[in-house]
C-alpha positions as CSV (number, residue, x, y, z in Angstrom):
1,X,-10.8,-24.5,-6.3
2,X,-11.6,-21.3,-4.3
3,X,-7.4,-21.0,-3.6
4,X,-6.8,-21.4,-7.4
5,X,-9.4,-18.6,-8.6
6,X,-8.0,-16.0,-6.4
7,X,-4.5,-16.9,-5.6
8,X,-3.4,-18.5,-8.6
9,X,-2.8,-15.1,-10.7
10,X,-1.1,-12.6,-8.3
11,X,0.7,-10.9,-11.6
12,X,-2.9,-9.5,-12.7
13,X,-3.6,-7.7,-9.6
14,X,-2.4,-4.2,-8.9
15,X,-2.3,-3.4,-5.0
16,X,-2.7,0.2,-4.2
17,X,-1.0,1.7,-1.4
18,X,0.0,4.8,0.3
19,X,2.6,3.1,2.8
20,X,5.8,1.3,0.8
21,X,6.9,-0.8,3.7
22,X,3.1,-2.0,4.6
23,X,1.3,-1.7,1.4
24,X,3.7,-1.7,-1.3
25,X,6.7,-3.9,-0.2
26,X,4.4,-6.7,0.8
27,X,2.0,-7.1,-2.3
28,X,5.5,-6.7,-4.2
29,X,7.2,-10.2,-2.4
30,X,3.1,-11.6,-3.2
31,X,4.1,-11.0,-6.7
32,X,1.5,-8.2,-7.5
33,X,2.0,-5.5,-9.6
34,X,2.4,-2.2,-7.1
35,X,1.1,1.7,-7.3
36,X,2.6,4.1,-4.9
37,X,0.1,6.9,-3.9
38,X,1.4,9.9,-2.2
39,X,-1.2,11.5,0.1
40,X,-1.5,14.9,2.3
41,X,1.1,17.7,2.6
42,X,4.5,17.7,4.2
43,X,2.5,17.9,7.7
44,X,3.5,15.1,9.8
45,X,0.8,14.0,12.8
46,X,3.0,15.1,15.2
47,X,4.1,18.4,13.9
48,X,0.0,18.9,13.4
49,X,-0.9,17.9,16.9
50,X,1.9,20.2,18.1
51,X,0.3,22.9,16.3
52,X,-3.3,22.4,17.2
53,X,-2.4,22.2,21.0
């Protein structure tokens, strides 16, 4: 009963994510509706570490 309360309606759940290929595109092939957030500035971590060093 548990399985059919939570898993039976994956169209009414919206996933949000700020990662398309481990957030988005996953909940997507689940069959949830999706919401793409875009975080930070154009800073990568490695061009920040490079800078901090």
């Amino acid at each position: 009963m548990i399985d059919t309360i939570f898993f039976d309606v994956p169209s009414s759940i919206r996933y949000v994510g700020d990662r398309p290929d481990n957030d988005v595109r996953p909940a997507e092939d689940a069959g949830m509706k999706t919401c793409l957030i875009r975080r930070g500035g154009a800073c990568s971590a490695a061009k920040h570490n490079a800078a901090s060093g």
